[in-house]
One Martini backbone bead per residue (centre of mass of N, CA, C, O) as a GRO file, in nm:
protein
   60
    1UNK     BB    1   1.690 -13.923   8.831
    2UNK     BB    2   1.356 -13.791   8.841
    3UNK     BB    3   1.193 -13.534   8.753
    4UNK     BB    4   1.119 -13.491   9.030
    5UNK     BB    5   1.307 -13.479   9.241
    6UNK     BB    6   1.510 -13.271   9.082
    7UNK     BB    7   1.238 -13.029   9.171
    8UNK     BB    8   1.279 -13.060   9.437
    9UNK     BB    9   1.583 -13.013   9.491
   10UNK     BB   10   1.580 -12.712   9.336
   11UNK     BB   11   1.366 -12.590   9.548
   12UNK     BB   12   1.541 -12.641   9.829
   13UNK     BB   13   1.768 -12.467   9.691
   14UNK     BB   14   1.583 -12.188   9.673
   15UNK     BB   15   1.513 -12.184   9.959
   16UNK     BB   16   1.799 -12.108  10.088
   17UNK     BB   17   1.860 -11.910   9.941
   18UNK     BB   18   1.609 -11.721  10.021
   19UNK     BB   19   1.642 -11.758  10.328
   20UNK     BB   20   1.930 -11.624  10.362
   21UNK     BB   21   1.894 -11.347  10.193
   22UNK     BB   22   1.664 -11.241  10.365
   23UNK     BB   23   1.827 -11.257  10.621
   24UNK     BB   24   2.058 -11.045  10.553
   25UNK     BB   25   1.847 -10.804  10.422
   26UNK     BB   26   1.706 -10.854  10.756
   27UNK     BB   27   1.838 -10.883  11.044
   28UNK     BB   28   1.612 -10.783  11.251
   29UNK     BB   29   1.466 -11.022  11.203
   30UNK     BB   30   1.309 -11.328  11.252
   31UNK     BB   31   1.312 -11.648  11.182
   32UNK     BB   32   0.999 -11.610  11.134
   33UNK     BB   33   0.973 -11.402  10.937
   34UNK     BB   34   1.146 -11.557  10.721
   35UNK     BB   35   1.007 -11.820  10.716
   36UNK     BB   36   0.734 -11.657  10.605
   37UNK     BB   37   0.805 -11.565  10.374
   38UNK     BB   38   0.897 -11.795  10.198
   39UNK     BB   39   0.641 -11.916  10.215
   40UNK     BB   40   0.495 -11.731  10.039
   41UNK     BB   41   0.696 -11.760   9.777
   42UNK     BB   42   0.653 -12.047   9.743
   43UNK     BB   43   0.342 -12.215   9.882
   44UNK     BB   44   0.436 -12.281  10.159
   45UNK     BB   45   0.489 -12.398  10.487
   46UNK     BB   46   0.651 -12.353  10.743
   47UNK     BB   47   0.756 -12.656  10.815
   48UNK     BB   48   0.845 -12.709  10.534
   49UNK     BB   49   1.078 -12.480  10.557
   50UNK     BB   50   1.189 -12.587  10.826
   51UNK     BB   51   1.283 -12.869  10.692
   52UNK     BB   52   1.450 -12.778  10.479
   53UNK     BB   53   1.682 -12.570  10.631
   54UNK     BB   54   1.725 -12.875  10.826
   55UNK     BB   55   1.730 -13.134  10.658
   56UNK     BB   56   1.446 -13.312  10.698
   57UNK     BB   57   1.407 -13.605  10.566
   58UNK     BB   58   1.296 -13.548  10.253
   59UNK     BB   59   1.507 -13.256  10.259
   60UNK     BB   60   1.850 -13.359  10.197
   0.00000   0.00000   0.00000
C-alpha cells in the first residue's frame, strides 16, 4: 500500500477513534453535535466524517 493510502487508513481509524471517545464523554450530545466536534478537529466537512464513521464509499 503506498503512503497516501497508508495515512488515510490512519487518519479514518483516528477519526472513529475520537468520534466514538467524544460520544461516550458526552452521552447526552446528539450524533450531530458529535459529528460537528470531530469535523471541527479534524478539519474535515461534517459528511465526510459521517462517510468515514459509516465505512461508505472510499472510506471502508
Amino acid at each position: 500500500m503506498d503512503e497516501k493510502k497508508e495515512r488515510l487508513k490512519q487518519r479514518n481509524k483516528e477519526v472513529r477513534e475520537t468520534y466514538f471517545k467524544v460520544k461516550k464523554n458526552n452521552p447526552k450530545w446528539s450524533d450531530k453535535a458529535v459529528t460537528e466536534e470531530v469535523a471541527k478537529k479534524f478539519y474535515l466537512a461534517v459528511r465526510t466524517v459521517n462517510a468515514i464513521i459509516g465505512y461508505e464509499g472510499n472510506y471502508k
